[in-house]
Structure formats: C-alpha cells, structure tokens
C-alpha angles and dihedrals in degrees: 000000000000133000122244123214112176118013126182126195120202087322120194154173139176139196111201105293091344116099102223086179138335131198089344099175113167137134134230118202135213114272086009124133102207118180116216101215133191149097126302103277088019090119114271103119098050089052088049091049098041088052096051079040097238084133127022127235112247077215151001133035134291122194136181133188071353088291119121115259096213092042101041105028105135085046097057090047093067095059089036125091103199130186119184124226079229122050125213111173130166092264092194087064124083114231088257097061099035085052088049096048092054093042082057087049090051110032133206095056126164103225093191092057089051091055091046086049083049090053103043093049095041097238111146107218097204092064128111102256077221103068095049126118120238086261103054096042086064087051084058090046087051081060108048083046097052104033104084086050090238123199100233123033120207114189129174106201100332108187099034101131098023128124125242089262101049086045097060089045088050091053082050094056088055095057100046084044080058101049094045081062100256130143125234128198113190140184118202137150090207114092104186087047088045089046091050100059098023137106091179140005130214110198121203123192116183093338102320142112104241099175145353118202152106126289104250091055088049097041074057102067101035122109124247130197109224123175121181129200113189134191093237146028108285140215101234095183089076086070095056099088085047102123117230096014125124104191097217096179148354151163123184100288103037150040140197126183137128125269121210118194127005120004090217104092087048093054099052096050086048089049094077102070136050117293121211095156150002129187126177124172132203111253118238126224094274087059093048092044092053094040098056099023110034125215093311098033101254115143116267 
C-alpha cells in the first residue's frame, strides 16, 4: 500500500463571489513528483496556501504526513520546503545572511550543501539580496527550500524567471530530491515542463479538479501540431486511416493536422514519401484542455 503524503477531501475555498476551489480531493504519495497544473487563477496557489494553513478551507479536510494542517502545523513545517509563488525576502540583508538566518531557524543544516545548492544555481551569496533580479532572487527561494532536505517539497511555480540553465539544474534537483526519497508538489502552467520531471499530474480548471492521473495517459490525449513539407506530390489519402490525426490543411506538397496519441502511426505513412521537413509542437494547456475536455469541460 502506498504512503500518502499529502491528502485533500472535498477541499474549498471561496472569495466573495469568486470560487478559489471547490471539492478539491487528490492524493500525493510518498517518493512521488506530482505536478499541480493549471492557468494562472485556476486555483494553485490557494490549495498550496490552504495546505501550509496560511490561509483556512471554508470547507473540507487537508492532511500532510496524515496529520491535520490546521491542527499541526508547526509540526508539518518542519518536514516541508516551500517556495511561494510570491517572494518576500529581507531585501537590507546579503544571501549569505538571509540563508544563514533561516539555517538557524531551522537547525541541523549542512552548510556545505547549501553552498553546492549556491553554485549550481548561480546565485552569488555574497550579493545584496537588494540588488537581485527577480530571477535570481527564486533561485534564492530554491535554496532556502531545498537546503534543510525536507521531506516534502511545495513549489508554486518554481522556475517562472529562470533562465534556460538554472531551469535544467532545477529539473536535476528534482530528481536527486526523488531518488533520495523525497516528495515534490509542484504548480506550473507549463506542460511540457510539467511532462519532463513528473510522475503525475492533477489539473485544475476554475477551481476544480479536472483529472488525476499519470503523465503517459495524459501525454495520450493531448493535441499536437504537425506540419509536414515533402520533396514530391503526395497521395493524402494515404493519411486518412492514420488514427488520431485531423488533417487541418494541405496542397500537393504539404500537409499540416493535429495528431492525438502516439506519433508512431503518422510517421510510418509519411514515411513513404519524401521527406524534406517535420515539425511537431508540443501542445499548450488550451489544447489539452480541449482535447480531453471539450468546449464546456466535459471529458471526450
């Protein structure tokens, strides 16, 4: 039987008039990484708020390592790295001395590991924390998150403002943070970046829990442009039995669609012609909203 980690009932919240959740009911299990997926105002942050109880649920349960975030708190923090969608840090201090403050906070903190996390990321310790671009004060914030080898990690949008680089260290750190056992929970709006590092994905759409389920079935159903350029008249009729694909456009030397499933089928038939270029892109969250939800977001 798996662990659970974190575990949500029915879980809501609303603003006013405005539905921050509502019956959000998932499980994170132990050594997973789940990414938490949706638009921005879709509802990530107040899940992630309402589970480190910064702010409290108008309804439902919320539980973590299976204690009860309203009741233990305190308790949960100290096995939780969190980094805010937001970040607020005490801008008259230096990295060095912010890092410091919160390894005193915390205790027991390797400060070797902490200057191995500094140089990986690029993030000079010695700096004002003043003076730092909105990119490399996240990359503070993935330190302070990861430093104390936590064993749950909540992020909110973890790599917005990073550059390429940092970004792929980041996705290593994840995986280290995996194989050491850990567990990671985190919010993005990028779903390739969300299909490279995760094991599952949880989509939420206005509040609501959409799907569930691991990254391969989703990576299924989700819509890709192709567009095709070949070096001779070509037959497409012979693209017609390929399943998944919706031909959107074509002339006698090209062809553009979008493929759904596997790319194999599409590649075979094309195949027999000649090639002089293929393009695929990835699809964006519209695309796999629309693709597994329809208009109205009712499942396909």
């Amino acid at each position: 039987m798996k662990n659970i980690v974190i575990r949500t009932v029915r879980l809501s919240k609303n603003y006013g008039s405005r539905v921050g959740i509502a019956d959000v009911s998932l499980e994170v299990y132990a050594g997973e990484v789940l990414g938490y997926l949706g638009p921005n105002g879709a509802g990530k942050t107040t899940t992630i708020r309402i589970l480190l109880d910064l702010i409290r649920a108008d309804a439902g349960k919320a539980e973590i390592f299976g204690l009860d975030v309203r009741k233990r708190s305190l308790e949960i923090r100290r096995r939780v790295g969190f980094l805010p969608g937001e970040l607020n840090l005490y801008e008259d201090l230096t990295c060095d001395s912010l890092l410091r403050f919160f390894a005193g906070l915390r205790g027991n903190i390797d400060w070797s590991y902490v200057e191995d996390l500094a140089a990986r990321l690029g993030c000079q310790l010695s700096q004002p924390i003043a003076s730092l671009s909105l990119g490399n004060k996240r990359k503070l914030g993935l330190i302070q998150a990861f430093m104390h080898r936590p064993d749950l990690l909540i992020l909110d949008e973890p790599t917005s403002g990073l550059d390429p680089l940092v970004r792929h260290e980041f996705f290593h750190l994840v995986a280290e943070a995996k194989a050491a056992g850990q567990t990671i929970f985190f919010s993005s709006h990028n779903l390739p970046e969300v299909a490279r590092i995760c094991d599952r994905v949880a989509i939420i759409r206005s509040g609501r829990l959409a799907a569930l389920e691991d990254v391969a079935d989703l990576k299924t159903r989700s819509l890709r442009s192709v567009e095709i350029r070949f070096g001779e008249d070509f037959d497409a009729r012979a693209f017609a039995a390929v399943a998944g694909l919706e031909i959107t456009a074509q002339d006698r030397r090209s062809l553009k669609g979008r493929m759904k499933g596997e790319m194999d089928p599409l590649l075979k038939v094309a195949a027999r012609f000649s090639i002089n270029d293929f393009s695929s892109q990835e699809p964006g969250l519209d695309d796999v909203f629309l693709a597994y939800y329809g208009e109205n977001g009712n499942v396909c």
